[in-house]
C-alpha positions as CSV (number, residue, x, y, z in Angstrom):
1,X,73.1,197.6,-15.3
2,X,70.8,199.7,-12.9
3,X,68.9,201.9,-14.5
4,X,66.4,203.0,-11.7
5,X,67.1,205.5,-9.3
6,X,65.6,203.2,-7.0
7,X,66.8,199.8,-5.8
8,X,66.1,196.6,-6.9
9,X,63.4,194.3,-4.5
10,X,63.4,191.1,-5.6
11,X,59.5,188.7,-5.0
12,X,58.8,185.2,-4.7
13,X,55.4,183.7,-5.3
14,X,55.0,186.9,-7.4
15,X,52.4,185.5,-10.0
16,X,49.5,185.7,-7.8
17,X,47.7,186.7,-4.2
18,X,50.5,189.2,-1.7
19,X,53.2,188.6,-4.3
20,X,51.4,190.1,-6.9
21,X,50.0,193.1,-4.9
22,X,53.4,193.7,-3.6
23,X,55.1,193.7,-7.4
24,X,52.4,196.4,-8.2
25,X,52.8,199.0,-5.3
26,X,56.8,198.6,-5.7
27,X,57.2,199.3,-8.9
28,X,54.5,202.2,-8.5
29,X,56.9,203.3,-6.1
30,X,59.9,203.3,-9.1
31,X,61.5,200.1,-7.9
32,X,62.9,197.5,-10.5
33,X,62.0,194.2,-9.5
34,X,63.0,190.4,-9.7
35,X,59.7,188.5,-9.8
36,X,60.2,185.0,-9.0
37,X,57.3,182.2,-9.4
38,X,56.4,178.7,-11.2
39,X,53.6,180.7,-13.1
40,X,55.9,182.7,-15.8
41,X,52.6,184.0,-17.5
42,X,50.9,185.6,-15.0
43,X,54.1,187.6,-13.9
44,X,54.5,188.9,-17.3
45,X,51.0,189.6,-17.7
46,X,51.1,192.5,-15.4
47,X,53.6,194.1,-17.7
48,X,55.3,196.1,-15.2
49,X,58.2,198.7,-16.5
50,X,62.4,197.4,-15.0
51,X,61.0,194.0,-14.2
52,X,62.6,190.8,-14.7
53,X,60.4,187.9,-14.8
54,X,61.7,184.3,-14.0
55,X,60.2,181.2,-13.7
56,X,61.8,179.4,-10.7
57,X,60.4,176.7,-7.9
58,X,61.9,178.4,-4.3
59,X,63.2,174.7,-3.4
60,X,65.6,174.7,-5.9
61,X,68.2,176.1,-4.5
62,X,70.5,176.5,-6.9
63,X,68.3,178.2,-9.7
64,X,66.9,180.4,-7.3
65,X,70.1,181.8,-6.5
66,X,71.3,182.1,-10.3
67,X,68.3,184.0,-10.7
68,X,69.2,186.3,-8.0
69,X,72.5,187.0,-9.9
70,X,70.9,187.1,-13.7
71,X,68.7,190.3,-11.6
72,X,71.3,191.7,-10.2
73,X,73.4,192.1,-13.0
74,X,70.6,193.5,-14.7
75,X,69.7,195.9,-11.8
76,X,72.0,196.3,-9.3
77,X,71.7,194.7,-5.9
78,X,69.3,193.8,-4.3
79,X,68.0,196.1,-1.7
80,X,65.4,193.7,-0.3
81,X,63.8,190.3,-1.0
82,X,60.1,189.8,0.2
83,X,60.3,186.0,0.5
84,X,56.3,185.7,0.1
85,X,56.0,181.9,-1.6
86,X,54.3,179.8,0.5
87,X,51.5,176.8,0.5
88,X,48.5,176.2,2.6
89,X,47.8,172.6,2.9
90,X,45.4,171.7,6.1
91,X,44.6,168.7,7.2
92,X,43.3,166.9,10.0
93,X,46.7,165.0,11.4
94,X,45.7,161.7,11.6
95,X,43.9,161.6,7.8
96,X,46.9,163.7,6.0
97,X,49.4,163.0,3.4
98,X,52.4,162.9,4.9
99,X,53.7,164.4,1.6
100,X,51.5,167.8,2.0
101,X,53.7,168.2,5.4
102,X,57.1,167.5,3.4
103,X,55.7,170.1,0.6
104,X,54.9,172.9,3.5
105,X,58.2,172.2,5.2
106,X,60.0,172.5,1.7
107,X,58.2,175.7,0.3
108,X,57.5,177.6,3.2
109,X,60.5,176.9,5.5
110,X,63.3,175.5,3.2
111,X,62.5,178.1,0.7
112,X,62.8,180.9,2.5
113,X,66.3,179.8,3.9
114,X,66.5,179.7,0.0
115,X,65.6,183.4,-0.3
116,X,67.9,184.2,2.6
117,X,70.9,182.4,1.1
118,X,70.5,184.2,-2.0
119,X,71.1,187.8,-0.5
120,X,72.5,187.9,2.9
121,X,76.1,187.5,2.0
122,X,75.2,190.4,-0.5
123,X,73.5,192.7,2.2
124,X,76.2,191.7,4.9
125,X,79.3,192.9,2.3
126,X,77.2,196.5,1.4
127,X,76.3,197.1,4.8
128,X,72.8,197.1,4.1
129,X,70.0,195.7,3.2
130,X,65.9,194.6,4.4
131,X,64.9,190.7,4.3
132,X,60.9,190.8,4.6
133,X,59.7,187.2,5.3
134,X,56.0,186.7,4.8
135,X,54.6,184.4,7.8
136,X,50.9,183.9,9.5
137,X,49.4,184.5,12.3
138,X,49.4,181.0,12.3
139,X,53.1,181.7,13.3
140,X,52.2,182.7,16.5
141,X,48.8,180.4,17.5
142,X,47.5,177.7,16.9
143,X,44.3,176.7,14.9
144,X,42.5,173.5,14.2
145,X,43.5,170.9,11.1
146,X,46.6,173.0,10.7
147,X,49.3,171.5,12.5
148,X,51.9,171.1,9.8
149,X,51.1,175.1,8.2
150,X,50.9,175.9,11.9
151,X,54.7,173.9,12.2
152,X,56.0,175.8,9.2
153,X,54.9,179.3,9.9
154,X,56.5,178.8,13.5
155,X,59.9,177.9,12.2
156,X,59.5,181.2,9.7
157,X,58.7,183.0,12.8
158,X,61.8,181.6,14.7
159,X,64.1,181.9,11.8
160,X,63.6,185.3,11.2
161,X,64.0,186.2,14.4
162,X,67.3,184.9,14.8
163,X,68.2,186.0,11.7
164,X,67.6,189.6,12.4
165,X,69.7,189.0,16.0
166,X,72.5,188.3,13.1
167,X,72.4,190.2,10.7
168,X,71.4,193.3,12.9
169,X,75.2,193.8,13.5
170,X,75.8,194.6,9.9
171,X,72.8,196.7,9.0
172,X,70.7,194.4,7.6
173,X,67.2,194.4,8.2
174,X,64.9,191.3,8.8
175,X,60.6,191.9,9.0
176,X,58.2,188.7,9.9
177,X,54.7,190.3,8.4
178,X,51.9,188.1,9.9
179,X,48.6,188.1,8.5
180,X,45.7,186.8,9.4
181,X,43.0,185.8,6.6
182,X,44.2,187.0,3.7
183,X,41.7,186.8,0.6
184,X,44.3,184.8,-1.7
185,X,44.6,181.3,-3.7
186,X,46.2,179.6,-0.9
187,X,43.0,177.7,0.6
188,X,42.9,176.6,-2.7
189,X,45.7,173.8,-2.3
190,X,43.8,172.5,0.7
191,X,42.3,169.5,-0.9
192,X,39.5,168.3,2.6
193,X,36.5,169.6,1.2
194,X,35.3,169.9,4.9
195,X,38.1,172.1,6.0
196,X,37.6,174.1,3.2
197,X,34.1,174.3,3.3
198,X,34.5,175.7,7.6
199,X,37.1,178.1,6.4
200,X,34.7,179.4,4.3
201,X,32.0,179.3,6.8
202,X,34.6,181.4,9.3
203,X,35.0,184.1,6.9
204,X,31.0,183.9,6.9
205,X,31.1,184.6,10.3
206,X,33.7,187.8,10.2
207,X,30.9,189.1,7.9
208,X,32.9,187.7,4.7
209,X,35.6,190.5,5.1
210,X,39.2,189.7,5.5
211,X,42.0,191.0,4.4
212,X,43.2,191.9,0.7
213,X,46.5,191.3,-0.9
214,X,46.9,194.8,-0.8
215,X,46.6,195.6,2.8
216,X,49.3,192.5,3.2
217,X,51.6,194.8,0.5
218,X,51.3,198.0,2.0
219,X,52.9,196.7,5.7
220,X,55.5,195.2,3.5
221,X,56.4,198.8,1.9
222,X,55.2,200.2,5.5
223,X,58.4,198.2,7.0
224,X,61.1,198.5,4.0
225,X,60.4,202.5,3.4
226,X,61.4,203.2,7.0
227,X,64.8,205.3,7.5
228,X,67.8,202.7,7.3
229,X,68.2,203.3,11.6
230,X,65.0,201.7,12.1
231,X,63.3,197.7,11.8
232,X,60.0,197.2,12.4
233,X,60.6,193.4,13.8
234,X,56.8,192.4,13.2
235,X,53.3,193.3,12.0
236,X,50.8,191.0,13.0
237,X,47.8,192.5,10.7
238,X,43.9,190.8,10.3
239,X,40.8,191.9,10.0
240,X,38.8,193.7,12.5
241,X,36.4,191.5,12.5
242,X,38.8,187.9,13.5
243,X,39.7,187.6,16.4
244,X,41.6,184.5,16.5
């Protein structure tokens, strides 16, 4: 049962990075949340009040969905999902595991279908609701040893957009938020010590300043908090200092 004058907003990839930062300025905001991750611990650790904390893997369909439901019940619908979980896994194409592309494909694409499934029908039956799908600038260009992420973050891009054409009918919301360097744990699943070693050597070169988790958070809240009449389709955010 809702207990929150405020709706619920449900996270994946909550334990860590944009997740996280987006968790914190919700619930600062009075909003219940669903926090959704592999890590249980580091969810719970931020011991936020009206949160449910679940353990869940965004490819499994099935539990991510019961989830859903066990927060619902709990809360109330859900108002929004930020579909946030994602891995980074470059590579140069013809040296890669084949299964890092699978992986991307599964998490970053499949999942947030996942995210989608679990809510739409919900939203669609009350007439309203905001779906917030975390992509990359990488969505929209390309970059080098990053053809599968580059692959994935397309199809979010695509996805959501015709998922907004949709769902727009019924009042539902969709957001792509694009950023550009975030400073996160996500170059830490690359496992090319070159390609991590020139990503590091880029940020170098912007000066060491990219974005934060937070800055990533606030255009999520930035997009949802707008009046019910209005979408904000896309934010493409990076630092000043990139410029690819």
């Amino acid at each position: 049962m809702r207990n929150s004058s405020q709706p619920l907003i449900v996270i994946t990839g909550a334990s860590s990075g944009i997740g996280l930062a987006t968790a914190r300025l919700f619930s600062s905001h009075g909003h219940p949340l669903l926090l959704l991750a592999r890590r249980l611990e580091k969810m719970q650790a931020l011991d936020l009040p009206q949160t449910l904390a679940l353990s869940v893997d965004v490819t499994d369909r099935a539990t991510l969905a019961a989830a859903v439901q066990e927060g619902e019940k709990r809360f109330g619908p859900a108002d929004a999902i930020v579909n946030n979980a994602g891995v980074m896994l470059l590579g140069e194409i013809t040296r890669q595991d084949p299964d890092q592309w699978d992986r991307m494909l599964d998490v970053n694409v499949k999942g947030v279908l996942n995210g989608v499934h679990a809510v739409a029908a919900g939203m669609v039956g009350r007439k309203r609701g905001s779906i917030i799908n975390i992509s990359s600038v990488a969505g929209r260009k390309t970059f080098a040893n990053h053809v599968a992420y580059v692959g994935s973050k397309f199809a979010v891009h695509g996805l959501s957009e015709n998922l907004r054409e949709e769902l727009s009918a019924h009042n539902v919301r969709v957001t792509t938020i694009a950023p550009g360097a975030v400073e996160t744990e996500l170059l830490g699943h690359t496992t090319d010590a070159d390609i991590k070693t020139g990503y590091e050597a880029w940020k170098a070169g912007m000066g060491g300043k990219v974005l934060s988790a937070e800055d990533v958070a606030r255009a999520v809240h930035y997009a949802y908090s707008q009046p019910d009449g209005v979408c904000v389709r896309e934010i493409v955010l990076a630092a000043t200092r990139q410029q690819a």
